[in-house]
C-alpha positions, 0 to 999 in steps of 0.5 A, a space after each residue: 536494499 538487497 539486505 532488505 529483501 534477504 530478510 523478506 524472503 527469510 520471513 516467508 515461510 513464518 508469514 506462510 505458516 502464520 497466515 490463517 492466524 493473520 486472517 483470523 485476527 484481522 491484524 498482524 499479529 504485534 510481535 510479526 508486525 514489530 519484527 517487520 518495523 525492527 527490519 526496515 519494511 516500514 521506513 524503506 523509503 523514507 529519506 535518512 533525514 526523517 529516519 528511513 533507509 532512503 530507498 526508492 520506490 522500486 525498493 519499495 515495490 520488489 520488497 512488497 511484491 516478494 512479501 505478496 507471494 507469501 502473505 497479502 496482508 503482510 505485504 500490504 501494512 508494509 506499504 501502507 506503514 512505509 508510505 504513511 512514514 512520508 508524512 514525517 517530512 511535513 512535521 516539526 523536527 521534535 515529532 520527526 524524531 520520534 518518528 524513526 525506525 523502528 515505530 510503526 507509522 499508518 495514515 489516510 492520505 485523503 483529507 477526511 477531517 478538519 483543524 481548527 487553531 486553538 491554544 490551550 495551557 500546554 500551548 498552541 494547538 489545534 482542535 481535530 475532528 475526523 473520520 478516516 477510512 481504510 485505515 490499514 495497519 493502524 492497529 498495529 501502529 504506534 502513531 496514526 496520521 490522518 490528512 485533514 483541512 485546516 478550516 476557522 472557528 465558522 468552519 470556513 477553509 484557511 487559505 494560507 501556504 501555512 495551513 495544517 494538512 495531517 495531524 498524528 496521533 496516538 493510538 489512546 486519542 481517537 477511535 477505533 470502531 472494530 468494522 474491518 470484516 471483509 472477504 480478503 486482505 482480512 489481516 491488514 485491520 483495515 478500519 475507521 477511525 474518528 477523532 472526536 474534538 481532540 486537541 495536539 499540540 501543534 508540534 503534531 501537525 504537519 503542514 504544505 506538502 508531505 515532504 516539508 523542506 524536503 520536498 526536492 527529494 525524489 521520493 517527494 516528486 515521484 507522482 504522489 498518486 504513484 507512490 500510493 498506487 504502484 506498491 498496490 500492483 506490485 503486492 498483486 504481481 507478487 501473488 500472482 506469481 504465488 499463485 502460478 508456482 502454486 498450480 505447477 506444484 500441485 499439477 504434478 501431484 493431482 490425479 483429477 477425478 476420472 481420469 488417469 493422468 495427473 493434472 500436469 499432463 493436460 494440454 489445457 493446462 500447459 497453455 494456461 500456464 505459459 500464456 498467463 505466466 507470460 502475459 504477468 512477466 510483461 505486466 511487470 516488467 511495464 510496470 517496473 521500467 515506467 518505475 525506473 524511467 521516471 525515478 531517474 527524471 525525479 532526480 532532476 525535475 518535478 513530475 509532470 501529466 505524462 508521468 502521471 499517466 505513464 505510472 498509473 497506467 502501468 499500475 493499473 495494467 498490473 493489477 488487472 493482469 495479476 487478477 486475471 492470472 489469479 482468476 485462471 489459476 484458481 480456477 484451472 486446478 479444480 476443487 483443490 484451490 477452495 481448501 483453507 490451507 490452499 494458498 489460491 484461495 488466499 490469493 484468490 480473495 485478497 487480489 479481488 480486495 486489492 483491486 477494489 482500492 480507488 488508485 487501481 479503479 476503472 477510472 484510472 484509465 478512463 482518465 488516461 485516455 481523455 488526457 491521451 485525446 486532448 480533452 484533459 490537460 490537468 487530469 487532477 485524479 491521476 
């Protein structure tokens, strides 16, 4: 995966200098996000089967947290789209194909919509109803997934091990309320949608686990919630990291008001930088050992409520480390830090979004250490 990450890091300086357009649009710009599927970014972790480059979830963290540090929304619809490619591996094979790189994949994984069974002159199929939220990358997307219930015509759940759980759509057959104005991450359109009786063929729904026949994979026994939650902390460790480099450099240059040496011969500021750059080194590299550790049990067994814990402890630790080292460094520099054209500010505002997405919420924790005393032993939300 070294190409991949060759190519993000020559991405930088346009995602750098595009970053207010981002923000203005509320997407990626269509052509940045084409160029980003026509490099990989969106099926990284994808087995070759269903049309990725079979990567792993640490590839899929190092290439999002490198984009981070130029651009958060970039970084995000990297791992929302790559992670959204997953559910091609519980669809028929005519869908699979036409899920392959380079098309632009998004989803919801909760279940926030129904399927009803109903054939039609074009063939077996099924009745969606829904409404999806946080549907980021989906203005960019050319099929949108959206996890539902399979229920009867009375509205009663189907319980069957043969049961449709996603349906993919077609950006013309649901709607797309334009809703996502928000303080940060503004350019990853991040919006509902909403299916109002839309038929598809049965082709176009996925059933059992998102891994189908190829739920042995280990990107498919990787902790799902951990494949959903670490690209999050790696996206705010890539910022954070953005953010310390950021202060450093203008240190040199900024005299502060009132006084007569520059920023960068303050006391105060030494210690910062070195106790926050510290403490982010650690937060990562917890994080990306929990990883490790855990990929490599996945090529021989299924993940169990240790790994879970360990993941999305980690994961949460990261996060609430890059938020408190965004924190200090926005606020260590002054005035400077508030101007557009002040990556800080950027930052700033998009970790404070990032870290409100339920797979880093306080709760984690709190569900952690129940299970860590004995009073939890499914712990279903980890």
């Amino acid at each position: 995966m070294h190409e991949l990450l060759t190519h993000a890091q020559a991405l930088l300086p346009e995602l750098n200098e595009r970053s207010q357009e981002i923000d203005d649009l509320r997407e990626l710009p269509q052509d940045l996000a084409d160029k980003m599927a026509e490099l990989g970014f969106y099926h990284v972790i994808g087995p070759e089967q269903i049309g990725g480059l079979g990567g792993s979830t640490k590839d899929l963290c190092e290439l999002v947290e490198l984009l981070a540090t130029a651009n958060g929304s970039a970084a995000w619809c990297a791992f929302i789209s790559a992670t959204s490619h997953l559910n091609a591996g519980s669809v028929p094979d005519s869908q699979r194909a036409k899920m392959h790189k380079p098309s632009i994949i998004s989803g919801v994984f909760a279940p926030s919509g129904t399927a009803v069974y109903e054939e039609s002159d074009e063939g077996p199929g099924y009745r969606i109803n829904g409404h999806w939220k946080w549907g980021s990358s989906s203005r960019n997307a050319e099929w949108i997934c959206g996890s539902l219930r399979e229920v009867d015509k009375d509205g009663k759940p189907v319980e069957s091990e043969d049961a449709v759980t996603r349906a993919v759509f077609r950006p013309d057959e649901i709607d797309m309320p334009d809703n996502w104005h928000v303080s940060g991450l503004k350019g990853t359109g991040s919006g509902d949608y909403h299916a109002v009786d839309v038929w598809l063929p049965a082709e176009r729904l996925g059933k059992g686990s998102r891994g189908g026949d190829l739920s042995e994979e280990p990107i498919y026994r990787f902790p799902l919630y951990g494949t959903l939650s670490t690209p999050c902390g790696a996206i705010a460790l890539g910022m954070a990291r953005a953010s310390i480099a950021e202060v450093i450099e203008l240190a040199k240059e900024k005299t502060p008001q009132g006084s007569r040496r520059t920023l960068s011969q303050r006391p105060i500021l030494h210690r910062d930088v070195a106790v926050m750059d510290t403490k982010l080194r650690a937060a990562r590299a917890l994080l990306y050992q929990t990883i490790d550790e855990i990929w490599e049990a996945m090529q021989v067994r299924q993940a169990n409520l240790d790994d879970r814990v360990a993941i999305r402890t980690a994961n949460t630790h990261a996060m609430n480390t890059s938020v408190e080292v965004i924190d200090r460094m926005y606020s260590i520099v002054g005035g400077s830090s508030v101007f557009n054209n002040s990556c800080l500010q950027r930052h700033f505002r998009d970790v404070h979004v990032a870290s409100q997405h339920m797979m880093v919420a306080e709760t984690v924790m709190e569900l952690a250490g129940r299970v860590m005393l004995g009073l939890d032993d499914e712990a279903a939300g980890l």
